[in-house]
C-alpha positions in Angstrom: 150.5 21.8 176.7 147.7 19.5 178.0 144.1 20.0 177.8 141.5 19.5 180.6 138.1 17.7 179.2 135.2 19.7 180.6 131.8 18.2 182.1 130.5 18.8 178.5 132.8 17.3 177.1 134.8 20.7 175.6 138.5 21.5 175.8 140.1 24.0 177.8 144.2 24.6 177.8 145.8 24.2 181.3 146.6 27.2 183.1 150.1 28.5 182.9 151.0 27.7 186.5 150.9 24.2 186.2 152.4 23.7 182.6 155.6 26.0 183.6 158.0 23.7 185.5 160.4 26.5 186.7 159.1 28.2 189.5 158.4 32.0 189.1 160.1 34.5 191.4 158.2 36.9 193.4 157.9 40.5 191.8 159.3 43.3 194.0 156.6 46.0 195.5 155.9 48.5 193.4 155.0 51.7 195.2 152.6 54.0 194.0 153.4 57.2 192.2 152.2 60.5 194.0 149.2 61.9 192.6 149.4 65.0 190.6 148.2 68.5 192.1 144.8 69.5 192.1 145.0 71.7 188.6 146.0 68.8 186.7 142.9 66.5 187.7 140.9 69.3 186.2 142.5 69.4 182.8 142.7 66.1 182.7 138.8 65.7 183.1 138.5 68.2 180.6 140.5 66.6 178.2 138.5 63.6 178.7 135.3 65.2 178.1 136.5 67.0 174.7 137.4 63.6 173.8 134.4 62.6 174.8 132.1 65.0 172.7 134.9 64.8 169.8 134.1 61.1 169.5 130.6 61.2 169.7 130.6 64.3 166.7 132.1 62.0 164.2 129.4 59.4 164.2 127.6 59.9 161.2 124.2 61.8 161.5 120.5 60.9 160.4 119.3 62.2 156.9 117.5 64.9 158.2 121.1 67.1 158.4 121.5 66.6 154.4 123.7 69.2 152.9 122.7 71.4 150.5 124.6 71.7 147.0 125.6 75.3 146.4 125.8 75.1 142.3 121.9 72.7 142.1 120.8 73.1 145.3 120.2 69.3 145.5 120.7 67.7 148.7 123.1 65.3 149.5 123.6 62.4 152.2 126.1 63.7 154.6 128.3 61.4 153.9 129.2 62.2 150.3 132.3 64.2 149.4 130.6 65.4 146.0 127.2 66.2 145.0 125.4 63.7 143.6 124.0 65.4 140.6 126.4 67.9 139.6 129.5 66.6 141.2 130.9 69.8 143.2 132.7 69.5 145.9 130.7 69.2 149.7 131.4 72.6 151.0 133.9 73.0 154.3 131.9 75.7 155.6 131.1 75.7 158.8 132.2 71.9 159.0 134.2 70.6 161.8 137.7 69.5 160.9 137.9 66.6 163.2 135.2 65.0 160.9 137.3 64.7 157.6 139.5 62.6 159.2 139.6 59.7 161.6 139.2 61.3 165.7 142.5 58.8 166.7 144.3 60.3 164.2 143.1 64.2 165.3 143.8 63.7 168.7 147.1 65.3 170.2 148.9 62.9 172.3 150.1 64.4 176.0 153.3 63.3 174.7 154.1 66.1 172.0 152.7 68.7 174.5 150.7 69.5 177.7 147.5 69.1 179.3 147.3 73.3 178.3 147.7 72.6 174.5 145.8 69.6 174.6 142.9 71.1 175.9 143.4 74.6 173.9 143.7 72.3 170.3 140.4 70.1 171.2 138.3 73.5 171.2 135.6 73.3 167.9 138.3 74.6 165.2 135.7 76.0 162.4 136.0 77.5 159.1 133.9 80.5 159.3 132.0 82.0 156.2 133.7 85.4 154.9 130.5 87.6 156.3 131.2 86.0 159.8 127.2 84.1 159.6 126.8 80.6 158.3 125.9 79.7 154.5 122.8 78.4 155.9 121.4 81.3 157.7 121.6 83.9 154.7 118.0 84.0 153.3 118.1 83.1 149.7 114.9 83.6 147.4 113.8 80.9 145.7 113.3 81.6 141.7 108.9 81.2 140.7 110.3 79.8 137.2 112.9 77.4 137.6 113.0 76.9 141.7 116.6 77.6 142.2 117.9 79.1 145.3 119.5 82.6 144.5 121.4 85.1 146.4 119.6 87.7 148.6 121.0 90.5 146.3 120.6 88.9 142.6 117.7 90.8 140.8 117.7 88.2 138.7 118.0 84.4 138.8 121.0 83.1 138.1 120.0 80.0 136.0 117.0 81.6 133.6 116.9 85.0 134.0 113.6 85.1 135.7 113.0 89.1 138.0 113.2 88.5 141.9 109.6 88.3 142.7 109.8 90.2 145.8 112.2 92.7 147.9 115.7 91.5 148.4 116.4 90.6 152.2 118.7 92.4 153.6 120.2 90.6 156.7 120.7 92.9 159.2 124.3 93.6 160.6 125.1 93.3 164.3 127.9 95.3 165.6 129.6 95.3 168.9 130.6 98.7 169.1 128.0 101.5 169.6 127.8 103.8 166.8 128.2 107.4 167.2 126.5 110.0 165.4 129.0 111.1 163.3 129.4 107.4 161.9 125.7 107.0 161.3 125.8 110.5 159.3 128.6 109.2 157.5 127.2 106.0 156.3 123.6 107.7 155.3 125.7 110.2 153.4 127.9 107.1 151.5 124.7 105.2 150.9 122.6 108.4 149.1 125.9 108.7 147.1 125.5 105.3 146.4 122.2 104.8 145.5 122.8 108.0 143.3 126.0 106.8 141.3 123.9 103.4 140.7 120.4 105.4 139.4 122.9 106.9 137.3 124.7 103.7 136.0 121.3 102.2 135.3 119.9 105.1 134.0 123.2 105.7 131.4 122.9 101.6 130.6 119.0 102.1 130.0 120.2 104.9 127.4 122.2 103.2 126.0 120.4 100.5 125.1 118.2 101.6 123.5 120.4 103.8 121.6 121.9 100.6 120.6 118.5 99.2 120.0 117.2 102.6 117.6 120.7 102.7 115.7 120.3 98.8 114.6 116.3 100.0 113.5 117.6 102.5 111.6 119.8 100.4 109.4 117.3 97.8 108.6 114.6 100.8 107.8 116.9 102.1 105.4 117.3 98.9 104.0 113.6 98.6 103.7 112.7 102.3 103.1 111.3 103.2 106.8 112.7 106.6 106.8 110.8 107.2 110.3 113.4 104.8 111.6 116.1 106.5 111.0 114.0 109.8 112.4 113.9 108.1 115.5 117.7 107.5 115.9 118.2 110.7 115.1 115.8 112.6 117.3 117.6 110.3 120.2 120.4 112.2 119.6 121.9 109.1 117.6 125.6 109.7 115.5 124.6 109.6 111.5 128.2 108.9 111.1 128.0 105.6 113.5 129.4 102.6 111.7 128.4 99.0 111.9 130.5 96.5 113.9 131.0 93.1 112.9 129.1 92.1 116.2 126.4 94.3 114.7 126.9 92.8 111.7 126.4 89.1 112.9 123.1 90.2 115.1 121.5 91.7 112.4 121.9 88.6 109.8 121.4 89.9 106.2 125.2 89.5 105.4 123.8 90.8 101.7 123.0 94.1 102.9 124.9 94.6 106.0 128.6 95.2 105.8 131.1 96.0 108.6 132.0 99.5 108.7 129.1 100.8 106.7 127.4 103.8 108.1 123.7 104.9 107.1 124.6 107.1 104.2 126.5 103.9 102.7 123.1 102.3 103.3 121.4 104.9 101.6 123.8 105.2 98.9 123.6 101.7 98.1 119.8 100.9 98.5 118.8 104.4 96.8 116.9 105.8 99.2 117.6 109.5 98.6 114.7 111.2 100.7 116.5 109.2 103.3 120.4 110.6 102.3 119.2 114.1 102.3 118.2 114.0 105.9 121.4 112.0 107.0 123.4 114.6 105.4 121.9 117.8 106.5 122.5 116.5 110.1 126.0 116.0 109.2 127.9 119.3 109.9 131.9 117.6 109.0 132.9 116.4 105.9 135.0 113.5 105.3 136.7 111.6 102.2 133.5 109.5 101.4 130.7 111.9 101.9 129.7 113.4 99.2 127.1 116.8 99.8 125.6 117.6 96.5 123.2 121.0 96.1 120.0 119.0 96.0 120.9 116.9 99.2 121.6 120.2 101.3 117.9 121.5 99.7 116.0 118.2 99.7 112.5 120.2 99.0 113.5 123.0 96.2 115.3 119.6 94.4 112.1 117.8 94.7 110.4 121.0 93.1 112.2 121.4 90.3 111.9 117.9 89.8 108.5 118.2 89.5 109.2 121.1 86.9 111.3 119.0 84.6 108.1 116.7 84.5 105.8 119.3 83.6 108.1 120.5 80.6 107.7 117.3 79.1 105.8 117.4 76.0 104.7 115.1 73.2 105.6 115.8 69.3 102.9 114.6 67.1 104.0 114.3 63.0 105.7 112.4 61.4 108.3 112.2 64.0 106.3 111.7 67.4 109.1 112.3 69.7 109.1 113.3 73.6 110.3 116.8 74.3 111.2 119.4 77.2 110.0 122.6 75.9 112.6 124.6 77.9 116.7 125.3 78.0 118.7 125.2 80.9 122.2 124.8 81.9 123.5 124.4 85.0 126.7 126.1 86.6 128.6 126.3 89.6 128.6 129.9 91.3 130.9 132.6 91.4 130.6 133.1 95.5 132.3 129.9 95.5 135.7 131.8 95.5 134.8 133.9 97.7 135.5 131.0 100.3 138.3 130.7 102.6 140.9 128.2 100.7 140.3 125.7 103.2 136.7 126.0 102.8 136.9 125.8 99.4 138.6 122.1 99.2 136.2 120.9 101.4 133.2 122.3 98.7 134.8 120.8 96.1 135.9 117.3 97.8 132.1 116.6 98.4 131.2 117.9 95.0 133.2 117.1 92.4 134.0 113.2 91.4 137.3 113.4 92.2 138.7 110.0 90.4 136.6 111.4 87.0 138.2 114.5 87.1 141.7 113.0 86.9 141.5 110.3 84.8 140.1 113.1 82.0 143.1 115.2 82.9 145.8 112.6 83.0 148.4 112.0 79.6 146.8 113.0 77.2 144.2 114.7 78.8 140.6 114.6 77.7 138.8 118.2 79.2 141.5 121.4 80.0 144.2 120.7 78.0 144.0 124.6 76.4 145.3 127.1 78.4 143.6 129.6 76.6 140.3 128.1 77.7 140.5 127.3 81.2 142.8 130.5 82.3 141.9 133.1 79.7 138.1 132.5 79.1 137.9 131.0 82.2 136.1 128.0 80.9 137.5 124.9 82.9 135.1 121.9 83.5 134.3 120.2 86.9 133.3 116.1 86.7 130.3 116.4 89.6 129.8 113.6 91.6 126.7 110.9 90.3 125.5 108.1 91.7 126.8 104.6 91.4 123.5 103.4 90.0 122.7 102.0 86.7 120.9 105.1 85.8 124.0 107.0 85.8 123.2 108.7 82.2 120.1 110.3 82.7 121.3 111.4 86.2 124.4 113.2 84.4 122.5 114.7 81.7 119.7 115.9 84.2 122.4 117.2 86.6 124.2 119.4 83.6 121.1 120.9 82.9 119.0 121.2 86.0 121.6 120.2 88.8 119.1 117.8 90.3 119.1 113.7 90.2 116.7 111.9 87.8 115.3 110.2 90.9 111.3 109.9 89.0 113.5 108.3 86.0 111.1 111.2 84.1 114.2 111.6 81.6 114.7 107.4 80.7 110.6 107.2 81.1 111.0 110.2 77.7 113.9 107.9 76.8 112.0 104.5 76.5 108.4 106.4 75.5 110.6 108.3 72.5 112.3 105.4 71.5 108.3 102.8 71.4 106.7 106.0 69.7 109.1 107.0 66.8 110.4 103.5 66.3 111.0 104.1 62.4 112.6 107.5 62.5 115.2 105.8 65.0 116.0 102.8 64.1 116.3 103.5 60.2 119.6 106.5 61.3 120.5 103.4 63.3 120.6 100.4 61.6 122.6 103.0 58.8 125.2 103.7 61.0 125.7 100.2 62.4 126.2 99.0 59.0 128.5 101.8 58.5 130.5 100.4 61.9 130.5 97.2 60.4 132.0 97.3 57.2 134.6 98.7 58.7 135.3 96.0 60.3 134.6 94.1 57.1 131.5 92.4 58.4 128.1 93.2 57.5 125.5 92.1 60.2 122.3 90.7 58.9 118.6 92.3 59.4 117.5 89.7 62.2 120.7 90.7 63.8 120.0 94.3 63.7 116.1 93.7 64.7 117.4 91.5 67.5 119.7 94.3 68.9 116.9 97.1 68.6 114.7 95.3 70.5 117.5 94.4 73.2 118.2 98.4 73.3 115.2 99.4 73.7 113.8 97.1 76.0 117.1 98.2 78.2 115.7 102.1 77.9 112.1 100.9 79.6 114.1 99.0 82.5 115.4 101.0 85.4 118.7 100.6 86.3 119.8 98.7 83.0 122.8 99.8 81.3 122.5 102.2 78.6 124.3 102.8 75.1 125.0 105.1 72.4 121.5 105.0 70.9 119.8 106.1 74.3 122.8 108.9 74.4 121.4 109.8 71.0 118.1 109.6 72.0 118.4 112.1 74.7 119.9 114.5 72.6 116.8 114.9 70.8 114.4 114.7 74.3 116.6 118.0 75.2 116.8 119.9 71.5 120.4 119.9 72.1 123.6 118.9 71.6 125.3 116.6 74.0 129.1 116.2 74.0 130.7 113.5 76.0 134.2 113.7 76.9 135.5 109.7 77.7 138.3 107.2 77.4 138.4 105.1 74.6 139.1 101.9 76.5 137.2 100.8 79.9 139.7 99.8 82.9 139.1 97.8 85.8 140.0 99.5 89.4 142.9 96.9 89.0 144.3 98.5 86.0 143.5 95.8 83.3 141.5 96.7 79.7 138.1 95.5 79.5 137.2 96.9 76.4 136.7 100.0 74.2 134.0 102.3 74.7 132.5 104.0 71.9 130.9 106.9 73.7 133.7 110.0 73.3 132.0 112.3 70.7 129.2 114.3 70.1 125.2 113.3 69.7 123.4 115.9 67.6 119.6 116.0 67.5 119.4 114.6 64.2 115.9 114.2 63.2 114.5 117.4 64.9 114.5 120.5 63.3 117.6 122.7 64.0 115.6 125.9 63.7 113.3 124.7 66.9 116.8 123.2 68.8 119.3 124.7 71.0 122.8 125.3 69.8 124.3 125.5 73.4 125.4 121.8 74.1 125.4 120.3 77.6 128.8 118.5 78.3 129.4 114.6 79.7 132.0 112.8 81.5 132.4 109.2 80.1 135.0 107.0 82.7 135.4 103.7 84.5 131.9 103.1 82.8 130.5 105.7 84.4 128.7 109.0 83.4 129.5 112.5 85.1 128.0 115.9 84.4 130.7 118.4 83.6 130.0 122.1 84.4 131.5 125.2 84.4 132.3 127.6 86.9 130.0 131.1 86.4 133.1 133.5 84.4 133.7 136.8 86.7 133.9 139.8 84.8 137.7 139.9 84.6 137.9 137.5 82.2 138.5 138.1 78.9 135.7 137.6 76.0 135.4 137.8 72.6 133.2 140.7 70.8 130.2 138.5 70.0 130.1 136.2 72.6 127.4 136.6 75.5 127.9 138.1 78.7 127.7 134.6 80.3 129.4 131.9 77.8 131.6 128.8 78.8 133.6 127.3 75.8 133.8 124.0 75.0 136.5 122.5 73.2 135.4 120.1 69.9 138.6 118.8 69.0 141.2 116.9 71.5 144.6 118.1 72.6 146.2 117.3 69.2 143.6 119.0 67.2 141.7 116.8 65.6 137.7 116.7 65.7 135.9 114.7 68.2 134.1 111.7 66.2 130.3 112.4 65.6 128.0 110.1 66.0 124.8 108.4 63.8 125.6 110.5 60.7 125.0 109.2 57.3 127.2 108.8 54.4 127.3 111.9 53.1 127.4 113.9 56.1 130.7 111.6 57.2 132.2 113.4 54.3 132.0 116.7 55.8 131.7 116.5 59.4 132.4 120.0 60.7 129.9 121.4 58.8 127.6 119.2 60.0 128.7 120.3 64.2 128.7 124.1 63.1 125.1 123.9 62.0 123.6 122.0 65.0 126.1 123.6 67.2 127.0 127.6 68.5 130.5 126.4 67.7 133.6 129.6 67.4 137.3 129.4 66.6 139.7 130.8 69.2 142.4 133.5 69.1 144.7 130.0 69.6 143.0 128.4 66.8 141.0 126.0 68.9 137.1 124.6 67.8 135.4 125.3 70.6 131.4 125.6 71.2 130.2 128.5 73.2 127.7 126.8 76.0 125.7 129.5 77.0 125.1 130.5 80.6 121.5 131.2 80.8 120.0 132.9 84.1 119.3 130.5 86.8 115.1 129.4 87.1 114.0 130.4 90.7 114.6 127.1 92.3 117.7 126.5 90.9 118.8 130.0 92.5 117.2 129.3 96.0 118.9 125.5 96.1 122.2 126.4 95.5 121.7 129.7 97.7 121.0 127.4 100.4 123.6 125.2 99.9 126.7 128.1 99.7 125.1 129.0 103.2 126.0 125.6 104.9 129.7 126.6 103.6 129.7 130.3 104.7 128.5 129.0 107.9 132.0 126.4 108.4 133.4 129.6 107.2 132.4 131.4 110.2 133.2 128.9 112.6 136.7 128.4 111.4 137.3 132.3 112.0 137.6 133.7 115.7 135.1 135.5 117.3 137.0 139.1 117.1 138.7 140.3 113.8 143.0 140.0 113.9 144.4 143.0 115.9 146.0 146.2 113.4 149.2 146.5 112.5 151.3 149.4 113.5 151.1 151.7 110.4 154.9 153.0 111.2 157.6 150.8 111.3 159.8 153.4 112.9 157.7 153.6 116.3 159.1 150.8 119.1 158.0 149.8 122.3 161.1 148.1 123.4 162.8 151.2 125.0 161.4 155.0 125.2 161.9 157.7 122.9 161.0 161.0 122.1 158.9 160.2 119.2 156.9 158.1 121.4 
């Protein structure tokens, strides 16, 4: 190929003509095709103008059409795919489709189909937004706290929580058919329905709430003694049976005082708060295997009376022996009426009375308390453990509840205790330190004085202390506070709730007032339940008259067996050398004791008439149980027999 050289002295290659050397033949005519009818100019120029606007669509647009993030609400350059600080996805709505990919690429070819389809596929193809609008033209509030954009019908923002400061648009529907009158009635009446099922949905989540809200006050102000707390979730109409959950549990944060599945009266039982327990359990109208319904709980004020009455008895000995005193005997006992209770009725009394686990450890092989026939079923003298609480004033509680049937709540009895015990020192600890020794060389050991000194103070620094475990000298003690003989039925060796031995216990036997004089003391002993290392007041049920007596007993006596099921005498306690020699005469003169027809020691505990308050408490309390006996009967008494068994209704006779 040659090159021609240019006036400025530039290249150019030759034309074609004159490098080819073969001549070129002459193309034929070509004639012109026939031009298409009139219809297909116009979709052809219709075509070319969708292109045309297609095209010019998918050049990229200024900033000021930004979109808007839907999760942050920041706004993006158009031309990024993701947001920019939160990395969602652009949203398609309302976006073209011909702009996510290249327009060559978009465009139908007239080959695959007609002018038509070509023209029908270039129309705008959008992706509408499910209400039919755009994103863009719903109204969204802004929040005054943390400036996000929130939908029109959140009444709260979504990101802090923040109230919508003003009414919630509502955009306005437009419909293309003309509403009749029927429809409009129709759509009032569904929205007054509606708004009425949602006042009520709010109104019931309101309720709840704050029943929610009074139920988890009322378990901390039992914990901390607020009893109007628990008067408030009450008077709400709050469950006193309700039980914490572990949610509960978690929100409330004491794990040392909250436990899942705990209700109020576990609360109460556990934090001693009895004013509080009385009120929980008068609202409760069932009974269950954990509640426990004493007399003085039903009759919160008469208990708190004759509380006060046991503190006024108290009385202080001066003399040589300067002892504290009650100046009074009582015994308490469970009614007669009690039988008079439907069966039913009955287990229920005496599952939320009666310690049920103490009752039959003392009766199991060999049994401790009604082992004689002859005492329970013909003198009908049979003892029932009641029911004390767990606290470590369990002894003073027993003894007050065999004599009074009321809780030492004041701690009046170990305040007598500890004052007897400072007071009359000598007198005590001189029987004491005797007897210990006596213990001792049994053992062939013989403690020294510091040791003993050491121990008294230990014992009776325990009797000033509330809650502190007590031993046999406060036992002791007590018998001389009372005037009377105590007798406590127990098992010689403590057991865990596993089952395993922890030790022996030394507290089966009787505690005779000792160092009072048995001319100014009661003969009639009160009786104590000694088990799991716990102490329960055992009483007797009030004898009806069919029950058989002996000449000189009193009209009202329970009996008391002294000896256990094999016959031999019950150890007695703090007694000296001498008197070890000749126990029983020792127990018949400081106790009413008898011998029975079957040759059993018994003592006869004598059933004194009841104080007012005593009568009025317990009178209220068989009146919650006549009332669950009138509920479980029908309204109507049972339909008469037919008094003749010959007279039929199956077929008629002459008779009839």
């Amino acid at each position: 190929m040659s090159e021609e050289v240019q006036n400025d002295g530039s290249t150019k290659p030759a034309p074609l003509e004159r490098e080819s050397a073969t001549p070129v033949a002459a193309a034929p005519p070509v004639h012109p095709a026939p031009a298409p009818p009139d219809h297909h100019d116009a979709s052809t120029n219709v075509s070319q103008t969708s292109i045309t606007q297609m095209t010019a669509s998918s050049v990229p647009v200024g900033e000021s059409s930004k979109w808007c993030c839907e999760v942050c609400t920041y706004e993006n350059f158009p031309l990024s795919r993701r947001c920019t600080m939160c990395r969602s996805p652009k949203p398609v709505v309302n976006e073209d489709i011909f702009k996510l990919q290249d327009g060559a690429s978009a465009l139908p070819t007239p080959e695959v189909c007609g002018a038509e389809a070509v023209t029908e596929r270039l129309k705008p193809l959008r992706i509408s937004s499910p209400q039919g609008a755009s994103a863009s033209s719903v109204a969204k509030w802004p929040c005054p706290t943390c400036t996000y954009d929130n939908w029109p019908k959140s009444m709260k923002c979504a990101m802090c929580g923040s109230s919508n400061p003003g009414p919630n648009p509502s955009p306005t529907p437009t419909h293309k058919n003309t509403l009749g009158i029927n429809d409009i009635c129709n759509s009032q009446a569904a929205s007054i329905h509606e708004l009425e099922a949602a006042g009520r949905r709010s109104k019931r989540r309101a309720t709840n709430t704050n029943t929610d809200w009074l139920w988890l006050q009322a378990c901390l102000g039992v914990v901390e003694g607020e009893a109007r707390c628990v008067e408030a979730y009450l008077a709400s109409g709050g469950d006193p049976a309700r039980a914490l959950t572990p949610p509960e549990v978690a929100l409330l944060n004491r794990a040392s005082a909250f436990d899942a599945g705990h209700t109020l009266v576990h609360l109460a039982i556990r934090f001693q708060r009895q004013d509080i327990l009385s009120t929980l359990l008068s609202r409760i109208s069932g009974g269950g295997p954990g509640l426990k319904r004493s007399p003085s709980y039903i009759a919160p004020d008469l208990a708190s009376g004759i509380r006060r009455h046991i503190a006024s008895c108290i009385r202080y000995k001066k003399g040589s022996f300067p002892c504290r005193y009650i100046n009074e005997f009582c015994t308490f006992y469970l009614p007669a009426e009690i039988e008079e209770l439907p069966a039913p009725i009955q287990e229920q009394l005496f599952s939320e009375l009666l310690d049920r686990d103490a009752q039959q450890t003392l009766e199991a092989d060999p049994p401790l308390i009604n082992w004689s026939l002859e005492l329970t079923v013909r003198l009908g003298s049979r003892l029932y453990a009641l029911w004390n609480r767990s606290a470590g004033d369990c002894l003073p509680d027993a003894v007050c509840q065999a004599a009074y049937g009321v809780f030492d709540r004041h701690n009046t009895l170990r305040t007598a205790l500890a004052e007897s015990l400072q007071h009359a020192q000598r007198s005590f600890y001189a029987r004491w330190a005797t007897w210990e020794r006596a213990q001792a060389a049994r053992l062939q050991y013989a403690p020294e004085d510091a040791q003993l000194r050491a121990e008294w103070t230990r014992l009776a620094a325990a009797a000033a202390r509330p809650g502190a475990a007590l031993q046999q000298l406060h036992v002791w003690a007590l018998a001389h506070v009372l005037r009377r003989p105590l007798v406590v039925y127990g098992e010689d060796v403590v057991n865990s709730f596993r089952g395993d031995a922890l030790g022996y216990a030394r507290f089966r036997g009787l505690y005779l007032p000792l160092l009072c004089d048995a001319d100014s003391c009661c003969k009639s002993p009160l009786a104590l339940a000694y088990t799991r290392g716990h102490f329960s007041a055992l009483v007797a049920l009030d004898p009806a008259p069919p029950y058989i007596r002996p000449a000189d007993a009193p009209p009202a006596t329970a009996f008391l067996p002294l000896t256990d099921c094999d016959g031999k005498l019950m150890p007695v306690h703090f007694l000296t050398c001498d008197e070890m020699s000749d126990p029983e005469a020792v127990v018949r003169r400081w106790v009413s004791a008898c011998v029975t027809g079957g040759g059993v020691l018994a003592a006869r505990q004598a059933l004194h008439a009841r104080p007012l308050l005593q009568a009025q408490m317990l009178e209220e309390w068989l009146n919650h149980y006549r009332r669950l006996a009138q509920q479980t009967r029908g309204p109507f008494p049972p339909r008469l027999q037919a008094a003749s068994a010959e007279f039929s209704s199956d077929a008629d006779t002459d008779e009839e």
